[in-house]
C-alpha positions in Angstrom: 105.9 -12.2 -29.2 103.7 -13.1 -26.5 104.0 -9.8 -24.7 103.0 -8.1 -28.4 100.2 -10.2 -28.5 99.0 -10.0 -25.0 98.9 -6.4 -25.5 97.2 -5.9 -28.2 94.5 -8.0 -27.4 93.9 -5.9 -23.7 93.9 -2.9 -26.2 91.4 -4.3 -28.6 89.2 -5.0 -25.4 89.8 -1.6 -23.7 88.7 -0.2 -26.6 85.8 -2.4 -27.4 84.8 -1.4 -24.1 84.9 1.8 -24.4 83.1 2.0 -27.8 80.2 0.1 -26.1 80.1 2.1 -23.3 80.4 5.9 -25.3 77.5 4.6 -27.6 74.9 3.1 -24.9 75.5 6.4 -22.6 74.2 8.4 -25.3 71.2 6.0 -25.1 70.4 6.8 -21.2 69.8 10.6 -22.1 67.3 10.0 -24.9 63.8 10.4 -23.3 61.5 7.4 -24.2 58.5 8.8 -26.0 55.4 6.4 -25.5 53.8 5.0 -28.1 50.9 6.2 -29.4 48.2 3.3 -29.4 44.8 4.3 -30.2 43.9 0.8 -30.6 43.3 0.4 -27.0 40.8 1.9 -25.3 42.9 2.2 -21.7 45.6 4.0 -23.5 42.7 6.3 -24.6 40.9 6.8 -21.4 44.1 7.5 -19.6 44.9 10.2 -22.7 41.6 12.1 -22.6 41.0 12.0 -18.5 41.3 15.8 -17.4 39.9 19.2 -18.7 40.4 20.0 -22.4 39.3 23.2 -23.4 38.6 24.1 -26.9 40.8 25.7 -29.2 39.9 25.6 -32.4 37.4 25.4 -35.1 36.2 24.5 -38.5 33.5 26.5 -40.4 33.1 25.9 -44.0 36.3 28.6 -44.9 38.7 27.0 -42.2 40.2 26.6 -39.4 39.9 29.2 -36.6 41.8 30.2 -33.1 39.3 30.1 -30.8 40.7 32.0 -28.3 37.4 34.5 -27.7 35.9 30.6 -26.3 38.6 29.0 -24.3 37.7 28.1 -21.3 34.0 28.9 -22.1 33.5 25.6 -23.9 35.3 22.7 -22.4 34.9 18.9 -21.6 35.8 17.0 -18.4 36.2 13.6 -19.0 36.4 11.7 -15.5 38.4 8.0 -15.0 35.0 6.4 -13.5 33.4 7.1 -17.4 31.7 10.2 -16.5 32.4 13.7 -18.1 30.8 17.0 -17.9 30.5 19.3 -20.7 30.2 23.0 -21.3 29.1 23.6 -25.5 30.1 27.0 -26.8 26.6 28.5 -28.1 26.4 32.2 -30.1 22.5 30.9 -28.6 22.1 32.1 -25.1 19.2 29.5 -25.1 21.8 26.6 -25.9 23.9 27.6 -23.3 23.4 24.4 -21.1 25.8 22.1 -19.0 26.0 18.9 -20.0 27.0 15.5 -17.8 26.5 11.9 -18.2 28.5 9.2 -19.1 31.1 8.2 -22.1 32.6 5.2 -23.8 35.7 4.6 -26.1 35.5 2.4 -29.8 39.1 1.9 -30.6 40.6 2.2 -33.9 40.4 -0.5 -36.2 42.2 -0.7 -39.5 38.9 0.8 -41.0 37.9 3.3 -38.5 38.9 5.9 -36.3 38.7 5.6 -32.2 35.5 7.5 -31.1 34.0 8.7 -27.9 30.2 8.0 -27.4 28.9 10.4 -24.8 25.2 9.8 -23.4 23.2 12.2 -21.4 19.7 13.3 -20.8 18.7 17.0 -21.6 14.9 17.9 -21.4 14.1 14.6 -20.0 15.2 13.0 -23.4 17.9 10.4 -23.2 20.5 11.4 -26.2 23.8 10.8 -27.1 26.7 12.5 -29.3 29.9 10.5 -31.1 33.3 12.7 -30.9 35.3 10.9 -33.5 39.2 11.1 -33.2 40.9 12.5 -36.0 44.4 13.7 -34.6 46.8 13.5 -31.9 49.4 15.9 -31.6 51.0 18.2 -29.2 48.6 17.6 -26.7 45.9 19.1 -29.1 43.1 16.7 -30.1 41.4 17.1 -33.6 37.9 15.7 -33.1 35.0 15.6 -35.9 31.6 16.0 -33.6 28.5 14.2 -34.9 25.3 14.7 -33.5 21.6 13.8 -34.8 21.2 17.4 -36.2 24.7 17.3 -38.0 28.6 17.3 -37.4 31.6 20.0 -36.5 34.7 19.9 -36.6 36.7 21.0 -33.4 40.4 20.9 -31.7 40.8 20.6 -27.6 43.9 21.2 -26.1 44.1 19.7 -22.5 44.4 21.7 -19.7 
């Protein structure tokens, strides 16, 4: 009886064991995607760091490929909280670089995380708000306000 007992409980162990060990192995192959936090302005800055060029956007009928631009309109966003800019203009006389400097609002519960960029052109100091709409696929969805109106754009990062 003792034998009987003995081993039944090494096989209720073995095959605890190997239950626990089939399921967690399954574990260690899933890749850990990172949260998404765009409550913190570090997880931001470290997002938006690098060249995004644009690839989208919105006129008043929808959304459109902008694949004639890419490349031609893009933003640089630098980890010391500089960036440089190139606008897409159909205006040959709008067709300026842009540089200066930029800072990150986080989302709140009530608003969405913004970048504030703030340069000088003409010898004016000015300043444009690039609020964050989406996140996805390494595509960002950004609604662009500036003192003469807004637009609505997508970058995709180099």
């Amino acid at each position: 009886m003792r034998k009987i007992f003995t081993v039944l409980s090494l096989s209720a162990i073995t095959m605890g064991t190997i239950f626990t060990s089939c399921s967690s192995s399954g574990n260690r192959d899933e890749q850990v995607q990172e949260k998404q936090d765009f409550t913190n302005a570090n997880y931001i800055k470290n997002l938006m760091v690098g060249k995004w060029n644009i690839s989208a956007y919105k006129v008043s009928s929808g959304w459109y490929a902008a694949t004639d631009k890419n490349s031609t309109a893009y933003f640089i966003f630098k980890s010391d909280g500089t960036y440089q800019r190139k606008p897409y203009s159909l205006n040959s006389m709008n067709d300026f670089n842009e540089s200066g400097t930029y800072q990150i609002t986080p989302a709140t519960s009530t608003t969405n995380a913004s970048i504030k960029t703030s340069y000088t052109l003409n010898g004016r100091n000015d300043s444009d708000t690039f609020v964050l709409q989406n996140y996805e696929n390494g595509e960002v969805t950004v609604s662009y306000i500036t003192q003469t109106g807004s637009n609505n754009e997508k970058y995709k990062k180099d």
